[in-house]
N, CA, C and O of each residue as an XYZ file, in Angstrom:
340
protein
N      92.715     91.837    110.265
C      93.434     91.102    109.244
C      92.435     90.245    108.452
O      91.509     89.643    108.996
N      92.705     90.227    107.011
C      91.660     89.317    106.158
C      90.421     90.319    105.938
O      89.293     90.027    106.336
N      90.637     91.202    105.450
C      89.277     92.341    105.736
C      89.447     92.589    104.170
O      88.588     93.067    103.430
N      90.886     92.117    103.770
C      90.622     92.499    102.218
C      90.093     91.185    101.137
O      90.366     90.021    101.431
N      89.307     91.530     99.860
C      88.829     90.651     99.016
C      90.094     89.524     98.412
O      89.896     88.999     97.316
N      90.819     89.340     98.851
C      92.230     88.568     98.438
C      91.840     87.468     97.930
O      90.696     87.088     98.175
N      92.666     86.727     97.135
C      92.416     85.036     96.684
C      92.495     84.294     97.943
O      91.698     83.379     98.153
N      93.571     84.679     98.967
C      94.053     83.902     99.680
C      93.171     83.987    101.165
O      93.283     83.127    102.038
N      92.199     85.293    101.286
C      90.989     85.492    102.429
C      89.965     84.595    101.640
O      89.253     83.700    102.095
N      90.076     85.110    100.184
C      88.490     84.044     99.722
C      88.424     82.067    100.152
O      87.580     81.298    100.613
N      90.015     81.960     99.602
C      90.392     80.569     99.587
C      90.090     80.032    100.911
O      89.852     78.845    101.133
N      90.120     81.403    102.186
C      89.935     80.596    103.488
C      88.245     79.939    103.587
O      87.989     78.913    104.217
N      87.468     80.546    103.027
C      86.137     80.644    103.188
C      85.789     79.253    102.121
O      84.862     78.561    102.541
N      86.388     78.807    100.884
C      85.751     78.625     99.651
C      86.550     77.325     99.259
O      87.071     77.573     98.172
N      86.876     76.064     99.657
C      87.507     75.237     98.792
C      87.976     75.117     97.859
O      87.436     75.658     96.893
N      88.907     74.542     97.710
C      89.377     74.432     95.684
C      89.437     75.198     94.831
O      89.357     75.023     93.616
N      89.677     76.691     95.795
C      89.410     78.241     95.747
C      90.959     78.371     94.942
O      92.017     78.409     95.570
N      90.876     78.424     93.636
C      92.557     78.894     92.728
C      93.205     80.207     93.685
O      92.522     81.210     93.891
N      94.198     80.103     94.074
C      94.960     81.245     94.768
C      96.048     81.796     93.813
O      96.961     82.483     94.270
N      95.962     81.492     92.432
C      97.109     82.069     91.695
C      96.592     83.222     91.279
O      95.434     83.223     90.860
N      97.566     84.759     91.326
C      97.275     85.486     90.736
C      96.923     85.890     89.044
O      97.738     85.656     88.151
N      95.531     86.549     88.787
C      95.027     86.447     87.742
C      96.064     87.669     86.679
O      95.544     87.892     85.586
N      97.225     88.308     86.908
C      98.084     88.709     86.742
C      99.229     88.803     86.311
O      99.598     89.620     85.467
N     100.083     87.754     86.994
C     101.576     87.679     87.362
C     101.446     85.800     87.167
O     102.394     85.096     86.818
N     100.390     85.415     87.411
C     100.116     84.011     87.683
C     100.997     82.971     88.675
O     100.909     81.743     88.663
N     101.882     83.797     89.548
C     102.063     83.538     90.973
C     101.025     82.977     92.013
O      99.800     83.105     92.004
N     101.664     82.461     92.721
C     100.583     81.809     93.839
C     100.375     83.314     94.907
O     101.251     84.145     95.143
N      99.492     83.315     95.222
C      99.056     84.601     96.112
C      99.610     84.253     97.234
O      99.190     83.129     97.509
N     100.514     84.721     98.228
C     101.105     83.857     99.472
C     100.565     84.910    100.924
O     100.564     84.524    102.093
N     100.192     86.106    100.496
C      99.953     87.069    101.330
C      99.255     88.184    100.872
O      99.128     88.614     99.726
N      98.787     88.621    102.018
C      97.703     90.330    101.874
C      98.335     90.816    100.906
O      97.683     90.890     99.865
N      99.523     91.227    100.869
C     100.892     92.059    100.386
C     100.692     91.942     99.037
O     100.743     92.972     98.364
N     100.409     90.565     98.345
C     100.922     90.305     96.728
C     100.276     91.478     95.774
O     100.961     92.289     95.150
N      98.906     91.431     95.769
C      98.267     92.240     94.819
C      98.173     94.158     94.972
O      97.710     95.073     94.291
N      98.862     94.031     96.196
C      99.089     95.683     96.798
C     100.361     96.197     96.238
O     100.470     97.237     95.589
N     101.482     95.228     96.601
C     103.017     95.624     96.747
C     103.796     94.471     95.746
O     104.487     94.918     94.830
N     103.701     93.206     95.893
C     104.499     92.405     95.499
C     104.082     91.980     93.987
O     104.845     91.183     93.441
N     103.160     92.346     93.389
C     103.204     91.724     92.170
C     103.724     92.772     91.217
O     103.847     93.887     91.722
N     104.079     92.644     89.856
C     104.583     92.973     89.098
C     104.099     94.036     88.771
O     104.536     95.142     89.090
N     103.133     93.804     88.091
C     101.561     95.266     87.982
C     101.537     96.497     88.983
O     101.343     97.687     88.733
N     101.872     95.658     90.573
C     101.884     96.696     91.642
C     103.005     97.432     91.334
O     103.089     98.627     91.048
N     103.929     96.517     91.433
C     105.389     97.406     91.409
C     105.886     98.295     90.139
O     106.866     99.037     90.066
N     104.798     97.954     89.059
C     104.561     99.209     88.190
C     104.138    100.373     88.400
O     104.698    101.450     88.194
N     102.888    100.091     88.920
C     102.426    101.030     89.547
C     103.086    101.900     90.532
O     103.195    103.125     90.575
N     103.584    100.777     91.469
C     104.411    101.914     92.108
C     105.296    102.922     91.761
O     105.306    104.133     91.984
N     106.303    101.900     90.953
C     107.127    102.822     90.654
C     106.852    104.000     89.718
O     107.703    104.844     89.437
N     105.716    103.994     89.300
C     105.555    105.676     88.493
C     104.290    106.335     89.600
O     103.409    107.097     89.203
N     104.407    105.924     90.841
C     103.643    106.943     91.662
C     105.221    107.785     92.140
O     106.319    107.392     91.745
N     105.041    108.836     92.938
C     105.711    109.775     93.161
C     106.365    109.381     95.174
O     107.054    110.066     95.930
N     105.834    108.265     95.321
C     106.634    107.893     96.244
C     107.990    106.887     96.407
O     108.131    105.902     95.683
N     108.815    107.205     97.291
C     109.996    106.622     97.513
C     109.758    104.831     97.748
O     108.920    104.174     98.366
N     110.558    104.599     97.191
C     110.385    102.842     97.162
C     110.565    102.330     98.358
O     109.934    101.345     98.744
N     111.677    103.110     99.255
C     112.022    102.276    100.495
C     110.012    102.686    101.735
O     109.974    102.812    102.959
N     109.187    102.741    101.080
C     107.796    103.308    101.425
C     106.709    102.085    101.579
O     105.826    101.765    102.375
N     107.405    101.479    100.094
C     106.493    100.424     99.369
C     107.019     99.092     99.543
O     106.389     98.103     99.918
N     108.312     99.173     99.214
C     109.236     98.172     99.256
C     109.871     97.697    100.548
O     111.090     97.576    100.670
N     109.178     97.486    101.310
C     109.872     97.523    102.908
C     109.595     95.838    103.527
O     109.052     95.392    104.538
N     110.320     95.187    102.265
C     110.234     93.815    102.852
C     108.747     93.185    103.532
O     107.702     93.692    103.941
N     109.148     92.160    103.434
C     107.589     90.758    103.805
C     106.835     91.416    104.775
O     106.763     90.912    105.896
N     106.306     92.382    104.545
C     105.467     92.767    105.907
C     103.995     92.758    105.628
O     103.732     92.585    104.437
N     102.734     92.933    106.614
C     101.317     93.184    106.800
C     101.322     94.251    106.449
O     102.098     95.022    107.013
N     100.218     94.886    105.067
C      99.777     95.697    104.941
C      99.414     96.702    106.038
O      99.201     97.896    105.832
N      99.369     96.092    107.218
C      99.440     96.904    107.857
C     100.556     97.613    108.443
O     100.351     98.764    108.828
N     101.542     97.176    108.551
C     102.970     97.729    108.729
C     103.212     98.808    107.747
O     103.339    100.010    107.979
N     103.260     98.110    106.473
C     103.224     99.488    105.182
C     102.706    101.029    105.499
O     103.249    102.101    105.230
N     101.493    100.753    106.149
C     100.473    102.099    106.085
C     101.524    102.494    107.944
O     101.561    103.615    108.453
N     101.943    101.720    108.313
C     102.443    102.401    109.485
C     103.636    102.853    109.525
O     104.066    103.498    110.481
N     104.474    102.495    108.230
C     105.762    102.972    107.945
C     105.337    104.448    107.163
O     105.977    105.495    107.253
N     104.292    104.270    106.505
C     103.839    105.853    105.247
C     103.199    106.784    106.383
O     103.171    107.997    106.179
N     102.709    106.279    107.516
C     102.137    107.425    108.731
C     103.243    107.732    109.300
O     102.988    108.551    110.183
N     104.376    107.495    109.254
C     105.535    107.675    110.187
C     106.284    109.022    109.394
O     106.825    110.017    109.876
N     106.045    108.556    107.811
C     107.171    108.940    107.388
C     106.329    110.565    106.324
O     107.078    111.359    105.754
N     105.077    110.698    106.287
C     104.270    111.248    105.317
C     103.317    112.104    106.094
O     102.880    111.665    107.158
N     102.957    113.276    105.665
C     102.130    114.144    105.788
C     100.508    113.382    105.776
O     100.290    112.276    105.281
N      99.667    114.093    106.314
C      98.487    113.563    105.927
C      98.130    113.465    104.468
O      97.853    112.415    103.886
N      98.154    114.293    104.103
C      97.588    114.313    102.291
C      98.007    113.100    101.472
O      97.406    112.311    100.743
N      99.617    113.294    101.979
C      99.771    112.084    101.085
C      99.628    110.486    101.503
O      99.854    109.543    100.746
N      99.110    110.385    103.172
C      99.089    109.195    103.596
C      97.693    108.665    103.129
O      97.353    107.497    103.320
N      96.707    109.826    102.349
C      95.938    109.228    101.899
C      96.047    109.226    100.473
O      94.941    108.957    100.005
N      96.854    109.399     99.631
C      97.680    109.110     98.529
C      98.144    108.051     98.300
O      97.895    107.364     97.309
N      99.103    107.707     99.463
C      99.489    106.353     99.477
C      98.154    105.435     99.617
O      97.880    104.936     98.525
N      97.459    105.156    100.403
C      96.200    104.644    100.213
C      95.663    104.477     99.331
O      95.317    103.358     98.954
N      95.400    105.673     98.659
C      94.680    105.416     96.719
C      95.494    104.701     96.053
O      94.837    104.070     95.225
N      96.511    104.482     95.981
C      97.844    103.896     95.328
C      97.549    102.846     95.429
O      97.116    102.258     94.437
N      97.689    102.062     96.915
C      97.404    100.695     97.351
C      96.240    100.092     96.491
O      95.848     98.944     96.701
């Protein structure tokens, strides 16, 4: 966990570190925002070719996400979903 470049991994390291997204201009609250929850993402998502209940699966760890798309997805596209992310 924290393995990604996030505002909110940098902010742990960096003081007085702005955590608002440079985006949506939301406060970054989790791994999740710039993957799934921001606006941009959920553009994105929604013109990728996967099912929302995939992406959209409530407040969870990026890592849950990729364990709901291994559950539910072929290999090919679990690394699809990945490029997406």
């Amino acid at each position: 966990m924290g393995a990604l470049a996030t505002k909110v991994n940098i902010a742990r390291t960096i003081s007085n570190f702005g955590m608002s997204c440079d985006i949506c201009g939301n406060l970054e609250d989790s791994d999740t925002h710039p993957l799934f929850d921001c606006p941009l993402a959920i553009e994105i998502w929604r013109e990728s070719e996967f099912e929302e209940k995939l992406w959209r699966c409530g407040p969870q760890a990026t890592v849950e996400h990729l364990m709901v798309a291994a559950q539910s997805l072929d290999k090919q596209q679990v690394g699809e979903f990945v490029a997406v992310m």
